[in-house]
Phi, psi and omega in degrees: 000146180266109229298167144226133193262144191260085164257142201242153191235133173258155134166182185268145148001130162034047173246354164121351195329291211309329216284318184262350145333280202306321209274004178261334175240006169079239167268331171318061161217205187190146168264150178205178173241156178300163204289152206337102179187172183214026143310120181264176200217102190274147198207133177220207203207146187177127202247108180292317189195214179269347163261345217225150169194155184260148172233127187247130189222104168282095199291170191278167197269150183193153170254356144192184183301015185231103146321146174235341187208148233285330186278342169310324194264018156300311217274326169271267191359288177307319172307310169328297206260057181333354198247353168309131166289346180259037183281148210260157175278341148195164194261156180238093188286142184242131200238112180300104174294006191235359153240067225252257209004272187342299200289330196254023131295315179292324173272006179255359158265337107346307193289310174290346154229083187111315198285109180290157199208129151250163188244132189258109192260086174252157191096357216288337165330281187305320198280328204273340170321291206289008191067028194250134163231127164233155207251129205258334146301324160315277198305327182286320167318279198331272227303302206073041168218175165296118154266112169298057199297144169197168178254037185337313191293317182237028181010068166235159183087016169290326209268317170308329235256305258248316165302340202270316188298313186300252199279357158207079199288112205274135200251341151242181183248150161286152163233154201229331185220140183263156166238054168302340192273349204266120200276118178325334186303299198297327176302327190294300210302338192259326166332278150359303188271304144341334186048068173200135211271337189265141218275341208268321173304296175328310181294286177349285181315314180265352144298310114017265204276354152268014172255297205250013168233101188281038171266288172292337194324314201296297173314291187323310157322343205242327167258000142321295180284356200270317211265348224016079214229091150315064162012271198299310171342285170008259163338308183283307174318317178309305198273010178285306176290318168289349188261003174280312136337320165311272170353276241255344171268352180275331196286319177301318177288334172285114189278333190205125177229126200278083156001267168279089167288148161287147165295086183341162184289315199295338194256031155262318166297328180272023181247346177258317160302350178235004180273155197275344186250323192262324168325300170307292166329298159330305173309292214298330174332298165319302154334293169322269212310318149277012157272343189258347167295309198301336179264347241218299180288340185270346216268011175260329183288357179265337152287317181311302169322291181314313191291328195264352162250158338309293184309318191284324170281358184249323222272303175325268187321326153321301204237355161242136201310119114058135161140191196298314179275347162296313173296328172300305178288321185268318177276345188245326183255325167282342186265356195260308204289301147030267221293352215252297204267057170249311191292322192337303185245031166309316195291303187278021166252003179276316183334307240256318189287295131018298165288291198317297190295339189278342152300320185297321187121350157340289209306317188305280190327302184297328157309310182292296200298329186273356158311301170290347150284329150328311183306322180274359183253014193065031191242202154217173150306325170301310192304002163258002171270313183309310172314311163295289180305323155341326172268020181268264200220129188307327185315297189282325195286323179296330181309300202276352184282009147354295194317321189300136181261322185297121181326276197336304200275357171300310152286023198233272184319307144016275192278356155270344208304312193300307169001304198299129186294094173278180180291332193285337175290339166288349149265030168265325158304292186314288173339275174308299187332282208315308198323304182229317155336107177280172194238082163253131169298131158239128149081063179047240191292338193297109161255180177299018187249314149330272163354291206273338189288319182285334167283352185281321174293356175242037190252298165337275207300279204315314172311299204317304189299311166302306169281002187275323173284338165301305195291001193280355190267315189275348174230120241239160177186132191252027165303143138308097162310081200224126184271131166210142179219148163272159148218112155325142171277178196267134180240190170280175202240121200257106154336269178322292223277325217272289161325316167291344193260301192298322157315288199284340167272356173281312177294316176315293184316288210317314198258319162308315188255338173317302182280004166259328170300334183286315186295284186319325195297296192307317196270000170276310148348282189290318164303331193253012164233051208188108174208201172306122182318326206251349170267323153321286204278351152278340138323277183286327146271030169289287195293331177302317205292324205267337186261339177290340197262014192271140167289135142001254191312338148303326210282052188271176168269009159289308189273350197280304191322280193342293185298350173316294182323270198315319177296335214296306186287009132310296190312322196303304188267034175247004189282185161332279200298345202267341180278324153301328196282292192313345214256302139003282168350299196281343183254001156239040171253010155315314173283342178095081097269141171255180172304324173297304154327311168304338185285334210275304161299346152300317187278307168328011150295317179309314202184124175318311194298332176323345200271319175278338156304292164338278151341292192303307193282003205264309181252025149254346155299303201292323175312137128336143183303317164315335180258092225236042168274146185297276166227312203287307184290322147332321185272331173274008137261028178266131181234160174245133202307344208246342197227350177068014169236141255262138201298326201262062185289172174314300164308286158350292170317306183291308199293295221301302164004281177300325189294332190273323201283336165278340222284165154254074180278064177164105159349305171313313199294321172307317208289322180288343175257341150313315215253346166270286207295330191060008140241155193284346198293292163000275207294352195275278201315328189289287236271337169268007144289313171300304168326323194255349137340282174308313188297318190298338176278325161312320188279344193266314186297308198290332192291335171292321170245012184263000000 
């Protein structure tokens, strides 16, 4: 049978975990969120030899056990409790060498409680730049655990690492801070209320649980006061005592420490990347520069796409008899699916910028600098990181703003997160842009397609900031208001971790949004070829009367096509679908949406990118088996039936434009902030402030300019 080893990788914020994750389980691995909670959480699998293999579970990053913000208290939970079936047989703490204090408060508050450990000493390169040396064999004395010099990043010392599991795999724990000072009752008594046998845990826990957990508090509080037992006091003797136990194993262990340091490269790029005036500058710059890669690098696999579901819908149609399941598959799940993954790699080249800076050590820096802007709107520098990913997908962004330890301003960021232009809203942008926006060059290589696509993401960011200073009036909070960031040094950017980011975010979109474009494509299919029996067929003989009463010399193939044209999209709008959109209209025909557009934003609850899978299935049903053009060139040949002028005027675009860019076109997002939040009361509001956001900007741009 083969063993399986339980490992949980420990460390503080930008200590390398994800980096030897990544380089231990590779592609093995899965995202989930920890058992009830909607912190995520990663878990992979990774086989030492034929016998022995790891279940590897990477926790969030934290600088110690008295949690301050909710993913922190992921990271106790699990630890706390030795007698849990998922308690791991050992943590592998990854220890930043080049700040190693800072890092072993955390493994010696680990250690104490229960948890055998080896210590993984990373970075040691970058601590040797700064002139920090350590002897790791030293250092394994001091401590009385393994020390492990490794490279996570350039995954070298994994093979030493790979042995102590395989043949010495460590089975007890150190202990570092005594509680001898501690009156034994009292310790029995928290024990006792606690259900926990280790004395150092037990204490952990009921400081713990009266501040962030309300099942024992009321007691724990009761026996505090019995004992006159000064918590915070505590906490400060504690961390007095383990850095006095630090200290004196780091100092044994440093073999050669450089006096006179130089003012390091890094803190001369961060005195131009952090300055208050070129620091900004510097972002937007960046910014530009990935708006204008996403449209310039993608547009040839994206002809490539289109052209490879064009060949595929004529090869169906070729080669499968005429009927029902031929029309299913090319107008409703290919003309649906089209529409989606033609954006795909629009989408991994933001990804791709995205990792990137966030590998370098970039992202931390855009947090420092966006603070002090931030600030007058009810926000901090944290809240840009959440903001920032907000353009992968708001769902995992509400998740990380976990990290804000102020409530107030954790909700706020929250309830703004959506604003932020995620990828599922760029093929709704990329789409309307193409439509009248020329692809003309400016500024050399730069073009306008670029351009208006970086105003959309910053029209998002601008709604996100008015509204966060409107809710700072309205949601009260009487917390202390405070910023602290590490900012990581600067590394290379590791090709497998850059690869692996782009694997889980492309497989999310694809698969994530696939099975709802797909589930929408079918019943849309069906609505929209499918209608009242008596209506359906007054259709089609309207049209039998006009091709049976046509002469010989009408009867060409130009005109036989047209009327093809004119039955199909009669027929759309005498279906289901086409009947609901008119029921609809009159409340979006203020903004310049017609019915079709209304079918589109209905289904576009689930997931925004649905919108343009909509559209493809909506005008490859009104089409002919011949008309195999694109989504885009179909809308600019849409004229509307009442003014005889193109359904998709200069106006239209800009309200669809605004309305996707406020609206909260997604299901997920209600549902993650009811569940962050605990209450429904939130997701009510975030989704009829966005709404009634859109519609107004929308109704205000088209009555101005239509």
């Amino acid at each position: 049978m083969r063993r399986k080893i339980t490992v949980a990788l420990v460390g503080n914020p930008n200590c390398g975990k994800t980096s030897l994750f990544n380089a231990l389980t590779g592609m093995n691995q899965k995202v989930s969120n920890f058992p009830g909670t909607t912190v995520e959480k990663k878990s992979g699998e990774m086989k030492l030899n034929s016998e022995v293999s790891l279940q590897i579970i990477d926790l969030p990053g934290t600088y110690s056990l008295y949690p301050k913000s909710a993913d922190e208290l992921v990271t106790y939970e699990l630890l706390r409790n030795k007698a849990e079936t998922n308690f791991p047989d050992v943590v592998i703490f990854i220890a930043d060498a080049s700040n190693l204090k800072r890092n072993l408060l955390l493994f010696t508050q680990v250690c104490d409680l229960g948890c055998p450990a080896i210590l993984a000493l990373n970075m040691v390169d970058v601590a040797e730049r700064r002139g920090i040396y350590y002897n790791s064999e030293l250092l394994s004395k001091e401590l009385g655990v393994p020390v492990i010099p490794i490279n996570a990043r350039k995954k070298t010392g994994l093979e030493p690492l790979k042995e102590i599991l395989i043949h010495h795999l460590p089975k007890e724990y150190n202990t570092y801070f005594s509680l001898e000072k501690i009156d034994p009752d009292f310790l029995n008594m928290v024990s006792k209320v606690t259900d926990k046998r280790n004395p150092y845990a037990a204490l952990q826990y009921a400081i713990n649980a009266a501040e962030l957990i309300s099942e024992k508090s009321a007691r724990i509080k009761e026996i505090f006061e019995n004992y006159k037992f000064d918590a915070r006091q505590f906490q400060e003797d504690e961390v007095f005592a383990r850095y006095h136990i630090i200290d004196n194993a780091v100092k044994q262990a440093r073999v050669h420490k450089e006096h006179s340091l130089k003012k390091s490269v890094t803190r001369k790029i961060d005195a131009v990347l952090t300055h208050r005036i070129f620091g900004i500058l510097i972002f937007l710059s960046l910014m530009f520069l990935i708006f204008q890669a996403v449209f310039s690098w993608s547009s040839y696999p994206m002809d490539w796409v289109e052209a490879g579901f064009s060949e595929l819908s004529r090869y169906i149609q070729t080669n499968l008899p005429e009927g029902v399941l031929n029309d299913l598959l090319v107008q409703g799940i290919l003309a649906g699916l089209s529409g989606v993954i033609v954006f795909l790699p629009q989408i991994i080249v933001l990804f791709l910028f995205i990792a990137i800076l966030e590998d370098v050590g970039y992202m931390a820096r855009v947090g420092f600098i966006m603070d002090r802007i931030m600030r007058p709107f009810g926000l901090n520098g944290k809240s840009i990181v959440p903001l920032i990913s907000g353009m992968a997908c708001a769902v995992p962004s509400i998740m990380a703003s976990r990290s804000i330890e102020n409530k107030k301003e954790r909700l706020i960021t929250m309830l703004v997160i959506p604003l932020m232009s995620c990828s599922a809203r760029l093929p709704v942008y990329t789409l309307l842009i193409s439509l009248f926006i020329p692809d003309t060059a400016v500024w050399g290589p730069f073009n306008i397609h670029g351009l208006v696509l970086m105003l959309m993401y910053f029209i998002g960011f601008a709604a996100a900031l008015v509204s966060a200073w409107i809710f700072k009036f309205f949601i009260k909070s009487t917390q202390i208001n405070y910023f602290l960031m590490e900012l990581p040094g600067y590394k290379m950017p590791v090709a497998s971790n850059i690869l692996i980011t782009l694997y889980e975010k492309a497989g999310a979109f694809v698969f994530g949004a696939g099975k709802i474009i797909i589930a929408v494509s079918i019943v849309l299919w069906v609505l929209a070829s499918t209608g009242p029996t008596k209506q359906m067929h007054a259709v089609a003989d309207r049209f039998e009367v006009i091709t049976q009463n046509m002469t010989e010399a009408e009867r060409n193939e130009a005109i036989i096509n047209g009327l093809n044209l004119q039955k199909d999209a009669a027929l759309l709008e005498a279906s289901y679908a086409g009947q609901f959109g008119k029921f609809i209209e009159p409340a979006i025909r203020p903004l310049g949406f017609d019915w079709k557009i209304g079918i589109s934003l209905l289904t576009s609850l689930a997931a925004r990118e649905v919108f343009v899978g909509t559209m493809s299935t909506i005008y490859s049903v009104s089409g002919t088996d011949d008309n195999l053009d694109s989504i885009r060139e179909a809308m600019l040949k849409e004229t509307n039936v009442s003014t005889g002028k193109p359904s998709y005027s200069l106006a239209t675009v800009f309200s669809l434009l605004l309305f996707y860019a406020f609206a909260l076109q997604c299901m997920s997002t209600v549902a993650i902030v009811k569940k962050e939040t605990g209450k429904t009361k939130w997701a009510v509001i975030q989704f009829i402030y966005m709404t009634v956001l859109a519609y107004g900007s929308s109704l205000v741009v088209y009555q101005i300019f239509g």
